[in-house]
N, C-alpha and C positions, 0 to 999 in steps of 0.2 A: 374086321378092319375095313373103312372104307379106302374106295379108288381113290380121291385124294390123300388122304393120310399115308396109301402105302406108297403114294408116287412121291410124296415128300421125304418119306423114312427113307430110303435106297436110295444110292449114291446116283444111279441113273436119273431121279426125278428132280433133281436141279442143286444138291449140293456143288458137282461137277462142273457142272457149267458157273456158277455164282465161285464158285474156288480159284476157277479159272479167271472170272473177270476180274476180281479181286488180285489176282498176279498180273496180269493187264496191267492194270492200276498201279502196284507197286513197282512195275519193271517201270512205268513212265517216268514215277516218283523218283526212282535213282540214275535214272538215265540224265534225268532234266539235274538232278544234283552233281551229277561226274561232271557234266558239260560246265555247268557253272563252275563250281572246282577249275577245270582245267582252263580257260578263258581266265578266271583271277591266277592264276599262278604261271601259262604262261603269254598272256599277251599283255604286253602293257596296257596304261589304263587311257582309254579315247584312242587308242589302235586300231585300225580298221583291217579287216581280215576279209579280199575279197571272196564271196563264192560264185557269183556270174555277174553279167553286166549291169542288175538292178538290187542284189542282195549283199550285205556287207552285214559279218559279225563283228561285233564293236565292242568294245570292253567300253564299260559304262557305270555309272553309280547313280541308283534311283533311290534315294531318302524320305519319301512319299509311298503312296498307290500306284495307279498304272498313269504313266508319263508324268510323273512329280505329283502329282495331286495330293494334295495337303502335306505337302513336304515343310511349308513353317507349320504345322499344327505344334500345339503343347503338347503332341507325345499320346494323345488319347487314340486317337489313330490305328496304332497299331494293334492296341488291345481292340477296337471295333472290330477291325479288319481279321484278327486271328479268329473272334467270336462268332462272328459271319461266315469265315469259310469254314467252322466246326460247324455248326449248326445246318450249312451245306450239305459238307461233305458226311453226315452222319444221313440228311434225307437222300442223299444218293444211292447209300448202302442200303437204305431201308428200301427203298426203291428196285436197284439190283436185286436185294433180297427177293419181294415182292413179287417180281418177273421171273424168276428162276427157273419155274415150271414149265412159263411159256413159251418159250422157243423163239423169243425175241431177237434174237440175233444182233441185228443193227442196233435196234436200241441199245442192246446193255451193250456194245463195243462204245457207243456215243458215251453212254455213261462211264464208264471206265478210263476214257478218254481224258471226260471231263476232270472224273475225279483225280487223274493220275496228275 
């Protein structure tokens, strides 16, 4: 068996770490969903919620992209928009995947970041 093949087979040569980011990822994914949850159920909607003298959480309704963008579209939008962050977020993973080995540290946190 070669040196790479047995660093990939055993959990030491990067399943461990790629498993890891991959929960990275998922703990952002429900983090970012409890907050929003809890914002729609308890703040009212355009309520501002100071947190210091320049940041204000705000109950909001965005029916577009990011800051309304193609908010009148005919509805095609959303299916783009779902299609693009799949196709993203799978080179992400393949990407993570990819690196697993390498001891990239920063990167795959960036990555996981991203995808989460």
């Amino acid at each position: 068996m070669s040196e790479e093949t047995e660093n990939q087979a055993t959990p030491s040569g990067g399943y461990k770490a790629f498993t890891l980011w991959m929960f990275v990822a998922t703990l952002i994914v429900v983090f970012d969903q409890l907050t929003k949850w809890m914002i729609v159920k308890w703040v009212p909607l355009y309520d501002k919620i100071p947190v210091n003298s320049f940041i204000n959480i705000t109950h909001q309704r965005n029916t577009g992209a990011a800051f309304s963008f193609l908010a009148d579209a005919a509805g095609w939008q959303r299916w783009f928009f779902i299609s693009l962050a799949t196709v993203v977020s799978g080179y992400i993973i393949w990407w993570l995947w990819k690196i697993r080995t390498e001891g990239q540290v920063l990167l795959s946190a960036g990555l996981s970041l991203v995808l989460g």
